[in-house]
N, C-alpha and C positions, 0 to 999 in steps of 0.2 A: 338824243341818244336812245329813248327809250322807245319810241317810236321805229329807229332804228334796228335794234333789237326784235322789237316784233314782228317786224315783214322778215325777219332772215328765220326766225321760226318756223313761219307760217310757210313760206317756202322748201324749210325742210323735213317739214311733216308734211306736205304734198310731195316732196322728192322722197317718201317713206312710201307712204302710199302708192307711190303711182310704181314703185317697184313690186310693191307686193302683189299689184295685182297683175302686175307684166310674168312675176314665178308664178302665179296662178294657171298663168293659161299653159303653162308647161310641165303639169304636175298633176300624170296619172288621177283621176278619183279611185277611191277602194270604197265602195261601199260597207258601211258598219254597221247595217242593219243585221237584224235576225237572220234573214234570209241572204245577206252576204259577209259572211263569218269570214275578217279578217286574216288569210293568210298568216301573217306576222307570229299570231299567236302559236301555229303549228310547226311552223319552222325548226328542225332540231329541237322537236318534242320529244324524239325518240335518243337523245345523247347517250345513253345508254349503252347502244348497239355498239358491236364490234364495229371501227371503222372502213374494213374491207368489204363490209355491207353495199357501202356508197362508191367501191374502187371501180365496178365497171360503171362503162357511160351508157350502158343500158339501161342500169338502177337511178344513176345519181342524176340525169338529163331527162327524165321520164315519170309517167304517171304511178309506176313502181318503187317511185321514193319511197322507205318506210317513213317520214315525218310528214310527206303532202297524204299516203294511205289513212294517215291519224286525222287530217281534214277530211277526206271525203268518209270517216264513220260519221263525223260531226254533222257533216250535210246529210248525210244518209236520215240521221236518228231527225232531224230539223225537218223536213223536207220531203225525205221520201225517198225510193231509186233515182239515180241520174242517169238522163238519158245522155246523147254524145254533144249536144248544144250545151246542158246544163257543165256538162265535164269543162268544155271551151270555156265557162264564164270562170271555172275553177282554177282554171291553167292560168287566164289572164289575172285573176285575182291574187297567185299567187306572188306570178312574177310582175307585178306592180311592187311588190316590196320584198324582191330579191335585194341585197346587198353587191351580188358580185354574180358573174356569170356562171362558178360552178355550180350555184342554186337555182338558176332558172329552171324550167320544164318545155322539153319542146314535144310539141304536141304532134300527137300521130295518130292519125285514125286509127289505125291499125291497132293496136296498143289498144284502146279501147274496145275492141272487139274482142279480143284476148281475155280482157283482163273480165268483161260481161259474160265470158262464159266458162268461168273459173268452176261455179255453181250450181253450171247444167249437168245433171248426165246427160243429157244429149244435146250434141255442142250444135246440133244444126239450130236448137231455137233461137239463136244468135247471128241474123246472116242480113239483117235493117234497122236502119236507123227506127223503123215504128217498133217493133218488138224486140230492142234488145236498150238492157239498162243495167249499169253498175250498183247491185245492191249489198248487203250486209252481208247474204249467204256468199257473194262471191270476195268480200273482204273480207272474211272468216279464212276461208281458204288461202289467202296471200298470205294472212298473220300468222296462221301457222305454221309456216318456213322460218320465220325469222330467228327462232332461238332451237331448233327442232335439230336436236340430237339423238342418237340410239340409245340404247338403253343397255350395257358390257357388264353390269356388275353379278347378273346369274353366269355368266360365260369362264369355263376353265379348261383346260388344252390336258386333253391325256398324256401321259409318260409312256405307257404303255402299249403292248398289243397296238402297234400303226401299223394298218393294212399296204402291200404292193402298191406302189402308184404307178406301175408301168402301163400295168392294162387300162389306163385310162384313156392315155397316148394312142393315136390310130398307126402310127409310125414310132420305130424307138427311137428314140433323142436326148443325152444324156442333157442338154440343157433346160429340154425341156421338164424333166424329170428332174431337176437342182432346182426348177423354179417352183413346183409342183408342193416339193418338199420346203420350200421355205413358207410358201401359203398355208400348208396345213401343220405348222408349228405356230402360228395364230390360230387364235381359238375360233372366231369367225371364219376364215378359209377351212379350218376344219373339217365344221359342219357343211360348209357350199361343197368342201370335195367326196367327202363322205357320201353325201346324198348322189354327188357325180357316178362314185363308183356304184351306190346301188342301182341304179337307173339305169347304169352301162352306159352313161355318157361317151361319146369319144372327143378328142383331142385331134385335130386334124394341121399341120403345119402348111401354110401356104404363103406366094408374096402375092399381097393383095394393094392393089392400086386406090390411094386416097382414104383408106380407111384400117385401123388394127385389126379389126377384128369383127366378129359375127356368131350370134347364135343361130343356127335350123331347129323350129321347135319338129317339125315334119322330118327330120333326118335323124334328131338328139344328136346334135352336132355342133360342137364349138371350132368355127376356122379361125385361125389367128397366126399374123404374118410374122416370121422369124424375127424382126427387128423386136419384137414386146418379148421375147426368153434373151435376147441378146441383151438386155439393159436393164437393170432392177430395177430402175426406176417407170418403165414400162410395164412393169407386172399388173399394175392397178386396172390394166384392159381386159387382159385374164377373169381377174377377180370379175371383174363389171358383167362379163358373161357367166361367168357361174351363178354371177345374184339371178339371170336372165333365167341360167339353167333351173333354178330351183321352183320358178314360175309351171305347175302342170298342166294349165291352159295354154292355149294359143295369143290369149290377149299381152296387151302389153298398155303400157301408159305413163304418164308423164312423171309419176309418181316414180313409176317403175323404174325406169329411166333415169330419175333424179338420184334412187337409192340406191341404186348399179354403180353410178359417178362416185357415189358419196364414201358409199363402205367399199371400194377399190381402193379409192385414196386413203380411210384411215386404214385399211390393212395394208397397204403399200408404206405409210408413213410409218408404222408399229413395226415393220418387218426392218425398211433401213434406218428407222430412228432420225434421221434428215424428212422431216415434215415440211407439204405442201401443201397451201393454204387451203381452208375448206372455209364455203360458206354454203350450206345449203338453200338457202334463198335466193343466193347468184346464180347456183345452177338451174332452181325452180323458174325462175323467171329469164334465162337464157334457155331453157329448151319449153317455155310458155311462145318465147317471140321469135320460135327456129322455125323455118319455115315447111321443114317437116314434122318436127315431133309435133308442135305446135297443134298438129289436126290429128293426135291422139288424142283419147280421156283423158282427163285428169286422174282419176281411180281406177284402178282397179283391185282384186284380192291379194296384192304383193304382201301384204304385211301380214296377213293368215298365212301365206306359203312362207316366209320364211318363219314367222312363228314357230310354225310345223315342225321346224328344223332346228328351235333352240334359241332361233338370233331373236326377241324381243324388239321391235325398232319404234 
């Protein structure tokens, strides 16, 4: 019997073994050295964040994750800039110990080109794999979106002495002129229309195909298609071109662009009180990977020009 006993042991510690090392050959390496900084630990570093951060699948599927961003400072400070192989080992490294699929990362060249020239002013030194690399200064500039708010509490709406708003209109339109006046009873539309009427901005009503609306900085001309005064909730397109109007160069930029989107919608939401979701980092990084704004600057003087005008952002 005891004899017995032992060969049924010995057998099933070799039936232990010989499993273990059958999951072995089926089971990712993650390197855990210095120089490959375990994914796992970054994962929902950032818990913090508002959830809708992660809601489009351009953020939550991609190298614009704010929790994989907290990896690649890690690498960065370890290592050095990444170039677009080094990024590859990063993507893999990740999702070796994703959980589930809405954490993996799927990787896009593209996106890495993007995202390498957050940090240039001049986005052409970004255009090959030899010269172009994801470093600190260009992940400076993604972080700064993530929690990036305006600044309302110098801001307060006159009672008095409000100026005509007709002449602003290049046609009379009493809707136009209803929406005109619900903008400048926010204390931000205000100043965007204030500045409108000094300038002699005009107001132009047109039906425009695929798109609400348009600044002419060469004309000082806002066209916007009657469906955005038809619906309140359309008004934030207005607004988004008055941020443009207030710009007194001809440049424009992704910033620009982002802060057009951003304070449309909260003076939109302020005006009907039924608020639409904001995240300025969703929008930063959807009009980084749009296939046109994307080949703006990322800067320009938008925040002096509105400065100019009162709105602190």
């Amino acid at each position: 019997m005891k004899y017995s006993y032992t060969k049924q042991a010995y057998y099933l510690l070799l039936l232990i073994v010989s499993a273990s090392l059958l999951s072995a050959c089926n089971t990712h390496y993650v390197n855990q050295s210095a120089n490959g900084i375990p994914a796992s630990v970054f994962r929902n570093s950032l818990n913090n964040l508002p959830s809708h951060y992660y809601s489009s699948s351009k953020i939550k599927n991609s190298i614009f994750r704010p929790d994989f961003i907290n990896l690649l400072v890690n690498i960065n400070r370890e290592e050095g800039p990444m170039d677009i192989f080094r990024l590859r080992d990063a993507v893999d490294n990740w999702n070796t110990v994703t959980t589930n699929r809405n954490e993996s990362i799927k990787y896009n060249g593209k996106h890495f080109y993007r995202f390498a020239a957050l940090g240039d002013t001049d986005k052409t030194n970004c255009l090959s794999e030899t010269d172009c690399t994801i470093d600190l200064g260009d992940i400076i500039v993604a972080q700064s979106w993530f929690r990036w708010q305006p600044h309302q509490s110098t801001l307060s709406s006159k009672e008095q002495n409000r100026p005509s708003l007709e002449a602003i209109a290049k046609q009379p339109d009493q809707k136009l002129l209803k929406t005109l006046q619900s903008i400048y009873r926010n204390p931000i539309g205000e100043r965007l229309i204030e500045h409108a009427l000094k300038t002699n901005l005009k107001i132009e009503l047109r039906v425009l195909e695929g798109k609400h609306g348009y600044y002419s900085y060469n004309d000082n001309l806002i066209v916007i298609d009657p469906k955005v005064i038809n619906y309140e909730f359309n008004m934030r397109y207005l607004v988004h071109e008055l941020v443009h109007a207030s710009n007194q160069t001809i440049s424009n930029s992704i910033e620009e662009e982002v802060f057009a989107e951003y304070i449309g919608l909260m003076v939109q939401n302020q005006i009907t009180d039924i608020p639409f979701e904001l995240s300025a980092y969703s929008m930063f990084v959807d009009h980084v990977l749009h296939d046109e704004y994307g080949q703006l600057p990322v800067n320009n003087n938008i925040k002096g020009q509105l400065l100019a005008l009162g709105i602190d952002i």
